[in-house]
C-alpha positions in Angstrom: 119.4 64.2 147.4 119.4 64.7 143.7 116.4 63.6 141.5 116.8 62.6 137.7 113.1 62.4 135.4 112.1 59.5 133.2 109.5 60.6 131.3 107.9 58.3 129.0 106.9 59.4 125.6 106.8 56.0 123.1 103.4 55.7 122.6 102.1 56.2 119.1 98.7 57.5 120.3 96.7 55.4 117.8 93.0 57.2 119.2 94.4 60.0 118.1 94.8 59.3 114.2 97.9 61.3 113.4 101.0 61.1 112.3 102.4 63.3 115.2 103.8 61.5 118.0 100.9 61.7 120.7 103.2 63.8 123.3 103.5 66.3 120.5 100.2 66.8 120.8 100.0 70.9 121.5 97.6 72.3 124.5 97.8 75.7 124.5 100.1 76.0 122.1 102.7 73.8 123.8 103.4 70.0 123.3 101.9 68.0 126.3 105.8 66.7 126.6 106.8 70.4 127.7 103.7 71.1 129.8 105.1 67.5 131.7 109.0 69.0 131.8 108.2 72.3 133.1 106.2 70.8 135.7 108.9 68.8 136.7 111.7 71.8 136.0 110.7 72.8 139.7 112.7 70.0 141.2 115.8 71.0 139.6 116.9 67.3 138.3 120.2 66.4 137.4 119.1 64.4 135.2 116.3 64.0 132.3 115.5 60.8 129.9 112.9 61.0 127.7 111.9 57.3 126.7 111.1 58.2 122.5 109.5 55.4 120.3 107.0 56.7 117.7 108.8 59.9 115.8 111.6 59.6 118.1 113.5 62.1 116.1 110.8 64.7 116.6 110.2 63.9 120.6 113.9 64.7 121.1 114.3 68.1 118.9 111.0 69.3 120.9 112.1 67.8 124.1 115.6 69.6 123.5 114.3 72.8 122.4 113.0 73.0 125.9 115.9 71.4 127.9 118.9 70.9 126.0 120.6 68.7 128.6 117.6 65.9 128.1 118.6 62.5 126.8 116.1 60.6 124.5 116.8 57.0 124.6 114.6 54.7 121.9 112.2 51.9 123.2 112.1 50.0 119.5 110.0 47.6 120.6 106.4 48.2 122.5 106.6 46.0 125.6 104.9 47.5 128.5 105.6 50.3 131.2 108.3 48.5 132.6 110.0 47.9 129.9 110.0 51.3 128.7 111.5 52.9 131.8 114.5 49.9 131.4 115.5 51.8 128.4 116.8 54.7 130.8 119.0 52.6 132.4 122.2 53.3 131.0 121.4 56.6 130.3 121.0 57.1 134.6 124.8 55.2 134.6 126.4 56.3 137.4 123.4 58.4 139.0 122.5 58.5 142.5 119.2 59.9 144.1 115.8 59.7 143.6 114.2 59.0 139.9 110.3 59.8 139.2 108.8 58.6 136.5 106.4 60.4 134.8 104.1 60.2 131.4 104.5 62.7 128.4 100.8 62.4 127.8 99.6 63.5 131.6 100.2 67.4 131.3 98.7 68.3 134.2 101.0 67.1 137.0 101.5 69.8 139.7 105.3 70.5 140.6 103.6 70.3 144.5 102.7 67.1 144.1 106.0 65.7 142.5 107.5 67.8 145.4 105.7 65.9 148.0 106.2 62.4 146.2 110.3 63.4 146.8 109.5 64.1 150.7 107.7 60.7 150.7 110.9 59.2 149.7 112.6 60.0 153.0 110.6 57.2 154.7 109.5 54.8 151.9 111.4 53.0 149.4 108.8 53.3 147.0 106.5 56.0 146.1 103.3 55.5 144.0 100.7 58.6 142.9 97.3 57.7 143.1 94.0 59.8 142.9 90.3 59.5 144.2 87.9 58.9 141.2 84.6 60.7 141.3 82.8 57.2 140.0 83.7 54.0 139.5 86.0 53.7 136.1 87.3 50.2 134.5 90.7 51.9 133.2 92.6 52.4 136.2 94.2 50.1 138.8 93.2 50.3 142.2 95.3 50.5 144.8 95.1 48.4 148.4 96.3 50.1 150.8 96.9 49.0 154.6 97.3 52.0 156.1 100.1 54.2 154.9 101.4 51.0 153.4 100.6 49.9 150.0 100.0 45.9 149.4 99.1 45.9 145.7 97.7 47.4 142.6 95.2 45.6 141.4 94.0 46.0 137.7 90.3 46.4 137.5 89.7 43.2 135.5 91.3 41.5 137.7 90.0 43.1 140.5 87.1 41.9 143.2 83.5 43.2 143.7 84.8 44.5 146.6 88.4 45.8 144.9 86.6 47.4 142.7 84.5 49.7 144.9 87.7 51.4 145.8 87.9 55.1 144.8 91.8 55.2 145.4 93.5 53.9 141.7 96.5 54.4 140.1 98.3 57.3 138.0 101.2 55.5 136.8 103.4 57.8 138.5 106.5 56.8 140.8 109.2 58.1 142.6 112.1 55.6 143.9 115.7 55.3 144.3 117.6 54.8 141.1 119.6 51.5 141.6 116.4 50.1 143.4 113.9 51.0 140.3 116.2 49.0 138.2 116.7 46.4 140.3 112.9 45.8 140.7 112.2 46.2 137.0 114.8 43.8 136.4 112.8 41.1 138.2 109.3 42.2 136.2 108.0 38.5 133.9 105.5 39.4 131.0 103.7 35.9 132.2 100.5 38.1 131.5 98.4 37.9 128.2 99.4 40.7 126.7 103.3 39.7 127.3 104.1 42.6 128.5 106.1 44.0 131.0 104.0 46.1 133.6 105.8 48.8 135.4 102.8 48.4 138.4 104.3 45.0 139.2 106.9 46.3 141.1 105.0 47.2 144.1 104.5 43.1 144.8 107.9 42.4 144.2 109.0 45.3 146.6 106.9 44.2 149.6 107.8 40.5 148.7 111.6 42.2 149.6 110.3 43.1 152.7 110.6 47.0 151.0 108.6 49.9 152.1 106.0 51.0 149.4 103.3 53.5 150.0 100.7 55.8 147.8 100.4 59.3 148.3 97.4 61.1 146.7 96.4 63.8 144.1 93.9 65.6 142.6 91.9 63.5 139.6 92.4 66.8 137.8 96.3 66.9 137.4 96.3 63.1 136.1 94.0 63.7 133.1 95.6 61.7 130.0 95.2 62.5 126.8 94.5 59.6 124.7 92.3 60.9 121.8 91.1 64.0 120.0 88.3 64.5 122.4 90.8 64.1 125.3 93.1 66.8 123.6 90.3 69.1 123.3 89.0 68.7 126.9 92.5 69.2 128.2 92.9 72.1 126.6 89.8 73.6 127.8 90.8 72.9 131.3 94.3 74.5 131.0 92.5 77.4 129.4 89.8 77.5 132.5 92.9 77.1 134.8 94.9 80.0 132.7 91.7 82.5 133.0 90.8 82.0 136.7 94.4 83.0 137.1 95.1 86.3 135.3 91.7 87.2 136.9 92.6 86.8 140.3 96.0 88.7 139.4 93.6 92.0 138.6 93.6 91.0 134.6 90.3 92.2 132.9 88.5 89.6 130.9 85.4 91.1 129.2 84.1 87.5 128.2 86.7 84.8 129.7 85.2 82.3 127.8 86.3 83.5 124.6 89.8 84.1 124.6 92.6 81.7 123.9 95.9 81.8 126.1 98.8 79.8 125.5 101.0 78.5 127.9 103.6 81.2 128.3 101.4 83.8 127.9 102.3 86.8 130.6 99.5 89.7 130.8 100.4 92.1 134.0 97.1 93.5 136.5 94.9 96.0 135.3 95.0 94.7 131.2 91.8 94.7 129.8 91.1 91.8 127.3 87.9 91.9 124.9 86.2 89.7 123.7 87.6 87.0 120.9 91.4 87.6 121.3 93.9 85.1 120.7 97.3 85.1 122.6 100.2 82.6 120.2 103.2 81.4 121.7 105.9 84.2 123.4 103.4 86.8 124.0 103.9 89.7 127.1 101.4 92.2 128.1 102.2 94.9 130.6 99.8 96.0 133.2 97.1 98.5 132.1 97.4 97.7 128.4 94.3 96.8 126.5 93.8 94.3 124.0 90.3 94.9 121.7 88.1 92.5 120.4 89.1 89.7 117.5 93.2 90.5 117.9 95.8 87.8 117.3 99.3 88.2 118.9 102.0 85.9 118.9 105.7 86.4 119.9 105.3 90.1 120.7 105.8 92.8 123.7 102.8 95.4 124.6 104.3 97.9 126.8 102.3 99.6 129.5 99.2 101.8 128.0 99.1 100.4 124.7 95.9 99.9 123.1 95.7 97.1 120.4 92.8 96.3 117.9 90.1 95.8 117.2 91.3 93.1 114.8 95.5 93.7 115.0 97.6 91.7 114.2 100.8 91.4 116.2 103.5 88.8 114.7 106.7 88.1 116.0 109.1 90.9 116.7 106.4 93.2 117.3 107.6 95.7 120.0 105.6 98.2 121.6 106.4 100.8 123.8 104.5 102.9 126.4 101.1 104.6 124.6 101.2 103.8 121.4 98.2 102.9 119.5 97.6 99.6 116.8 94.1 100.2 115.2 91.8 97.8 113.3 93.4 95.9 110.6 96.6 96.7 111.3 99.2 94.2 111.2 103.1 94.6 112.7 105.8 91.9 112.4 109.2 92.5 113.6 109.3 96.0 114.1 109.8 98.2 117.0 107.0 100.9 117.6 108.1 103.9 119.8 106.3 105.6 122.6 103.3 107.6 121.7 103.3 106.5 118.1 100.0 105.6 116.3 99.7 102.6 113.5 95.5 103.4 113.7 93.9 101.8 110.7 94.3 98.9 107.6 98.2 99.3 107.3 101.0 97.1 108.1 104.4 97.4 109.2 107.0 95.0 108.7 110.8 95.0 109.4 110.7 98.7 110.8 111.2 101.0 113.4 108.9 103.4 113.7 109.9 106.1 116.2 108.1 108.3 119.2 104.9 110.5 118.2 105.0 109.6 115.0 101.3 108.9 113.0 101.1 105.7 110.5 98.2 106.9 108.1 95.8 104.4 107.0 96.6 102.2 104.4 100.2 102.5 104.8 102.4 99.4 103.7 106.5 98.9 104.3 107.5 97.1 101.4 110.2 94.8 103.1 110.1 92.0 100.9 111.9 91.6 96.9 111.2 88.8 96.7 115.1 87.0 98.4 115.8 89.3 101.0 114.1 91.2 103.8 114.8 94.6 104.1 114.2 97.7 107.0 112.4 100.7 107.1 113.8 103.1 109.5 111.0 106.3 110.5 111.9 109.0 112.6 110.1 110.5 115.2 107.4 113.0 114.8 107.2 112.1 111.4 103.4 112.4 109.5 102.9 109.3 106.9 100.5 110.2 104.8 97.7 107.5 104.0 98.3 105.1 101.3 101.7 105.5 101.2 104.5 102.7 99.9 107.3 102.8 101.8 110.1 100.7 99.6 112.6 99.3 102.1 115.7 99.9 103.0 114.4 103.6 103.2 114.6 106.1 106.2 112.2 109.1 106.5 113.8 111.2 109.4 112.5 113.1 112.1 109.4 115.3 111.5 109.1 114.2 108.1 106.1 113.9 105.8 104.8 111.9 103.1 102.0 112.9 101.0 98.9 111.2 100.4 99.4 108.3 97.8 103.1 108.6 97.5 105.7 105.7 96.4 109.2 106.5 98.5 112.1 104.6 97.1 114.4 107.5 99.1 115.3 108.7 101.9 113.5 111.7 102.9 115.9 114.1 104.8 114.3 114.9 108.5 111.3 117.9 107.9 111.1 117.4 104.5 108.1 116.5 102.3 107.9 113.7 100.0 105.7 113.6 97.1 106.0 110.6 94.6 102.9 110.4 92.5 101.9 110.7 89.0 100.5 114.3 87.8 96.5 114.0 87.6 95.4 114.7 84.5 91.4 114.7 83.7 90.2 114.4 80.2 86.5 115.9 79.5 84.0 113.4 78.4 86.3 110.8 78.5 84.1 108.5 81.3 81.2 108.3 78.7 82.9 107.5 76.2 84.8 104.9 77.6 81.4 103.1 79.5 79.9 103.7 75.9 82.5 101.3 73.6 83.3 99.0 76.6 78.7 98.5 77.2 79.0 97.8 73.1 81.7 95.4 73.7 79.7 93.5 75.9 76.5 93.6 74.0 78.6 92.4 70.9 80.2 89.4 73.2 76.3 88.6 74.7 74.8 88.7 71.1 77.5 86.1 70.0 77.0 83.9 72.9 
């Protein structure tokens, strides 16, 4: 049967004290909307609706930058859970299968356990998610179950001694046939005192109908909302925990876990090693038996097998690596290709270039891509010997087994195995030093005098 998504994403977030539509909210590097999408990728819906209210126009360019089939509808007004999920209505015209509805601001949902709430389906008309809290907690509903069947959620303030002892509350999540959602939702009141329209309602109605509702359960873990800064920063830190276990128990090498930041599409193969204090930016790959030194940043970039990296690189995006090469301390590379076996080792960067096999980057060694408009390449050859300090004044090309002097400016091409040397003549003038600390020492005890 086919499943269409609902997610909804119109909350402003208030807690949070931002301008940025709450589900925008990155962890890892990746809006909490995305981490909820690609959790729910794995069922393969036909269909996805993305409820928008708050920066609207935002939640859809983000949620369409991941998904460009996904519809975002507008809930103008602020009128409950219920109503919220009525906004997808027309935008599920003509669907048929199973919808689940889902929360842009719980990022943690497991594509298991929205897998499992679809299999549930097969002998319920109406799925809820619940989760065992570790102590009693006044914000969630609790849900009364008989059995496999459930009666009711009941809200906590509303709730009995007794009620409230219960461990088993609600996530807010659902999974039920499409024209039956809408039908239920369609007989929702806001007789309440907030006057709003509360998605958990439908449960009654359903077993009122004689319907089939039932709760199936998670772990407390994967329904963590994010509500305010401190919730944003806690969730990170649990994705990151998450992330860390995993590349360690895929053979990754983390000298001190605790200290280095992953984001969410990060991709490190077995037998990387990873110092201390690195930090891994969106669309980064490393392959196996690479190694990443201590205080390097990399974002958008490709680390081939062998490659060593840092201490304190920087890789930006574009940066391509092959097998063996070497990116030393203050080094920085953006969108340039660096060929097997060739060496970028100290306090230079490379920008818009190719730099080809076996060739040695000397320290201090700068492309000069930018005038200022435009962007332009430097192509280097292989086997090719930059000397340090060397200005490289794109679009140039030094071919193979070329050199550049020490301290030289080149604005040509050098022709493969030649030498370039573009400096000024040294010219040293006796005595000169003296006499130039001696009038600039009167200068200032003329200026000192005065003041």
């Amino acid at each position: 049967m086919s499943t269409a998504l609902v997610i909804l994403a119109a909350g402003k977030g208030t807690r949070m004290k931002s301008d940025l539509p709450k589900v925008l909210h990155p962890i890892a590097q990746t809006p909490m909307l995305v981490h909820a999408m690609r959790a729910a990728a794995s069922l393969s819906p036909e269909r996805t609706v993305i409820v928008a209210g708050h920066g609207a126009e935002a939640v859809e360019k983000a949620a369409q930058a991941e998904d460009e089939t996904a519809v975002v509808v507008r809930q103008e007004e602020q009128l409950g859970t219920a109503h919220a999920v009525a906004q997808a209505k027309d935008a599920l015209t003509g669907f048929e299968g199973n919808v689940i509805v889902l929360y842009g601001d719980t990022p943690f949902i497991e594509p298991d356990t929205l897998q499992r709430m679809i299999d549930a389906r097969a002998a319920h008309d109406l799925v809820m998610l619940g989760f065992d809290i570790a102590e009693v907690q006044p914000r969630y509903g609790r849900l009364i179950m008989d059995g496999d069947r459930l009666v009711k959620i009941v809200e906590y303030k509303d709730a009995t001694d007794e009620q409230r002892a219960i461990r088993f509350t609600n996530s807010g999540l659902l999974a039920c046939d499409a024209g039956l959602l809408f039908d239920l939702i369609d007989q929702v009141g806001n007789e309440n005192a907030s006057g709003e329209y509360y998605l958990t309602e439908i449960v009654g109605i359903a077993n009122a109908r004689g319907l089939s509702a039932t709760a199936i359960k998670c772990a407390e873990a994967e329904t963590l909302g994010v509500d305010s800064r401190a919730d944003l920063a806690a969730a990170d830190a649990e994705f990151q925990a998450r992330a860390r276990a995993e590349l360690l128990d895929l053979g990754v090498t983390l000298m001190a876990p605790e200290t280095v930041y992953l984001s969410a599409d990060t991709i490190i193969g077995r037998d990387t090693v990873i110092e201390p204090n690195v930090v891994f930016g969106p669309g980064v790959t490393v392959e196996s038996g690479a190694t990443i030194r201590a205080f390097s940043h990399l974002e958008g970039c490709h680390v081939s097998r062998g490659a060593i990296v840092g201490p304190y690189a920087r890789l930006r995006p574009g940066a391509e690596l092959a097998e063996n090469t070497r990116i030393g301390n203050f080094v920085e590379v953006k969108n340039a290709e660096i060929a097997e076996g060739a060496k970028v080792n100290h306090l230079s960067y490379i920008g818009d270039a190719s730099v080809g096999a076996a060739t040695n980057i000397g320290a201090g060694t700068i492309t000069c891509n930018y005038d200022g408009v435009m962007k332009h390449k430097t192509t280097i050859g292989e086997n090719v010997f930059v000397g340090s300090n060397t200005m490289l004044v794109a679009p140039v090309t030094v071919g193979d087994g070329a050199m550049t002097a020490t301290g030289t400016v080149v604005t040509r091409d050098v022709e493969p195995d030649a030498l370039a040397v573009a400096r000024a003549k040294q010219d040293n003038k006796p005595g000169y030093a003296r006499k130039l600390f001696d009038m600039l020492k009167a200068k200032k005890a003329r200026r000192d005098k005065g003041a």
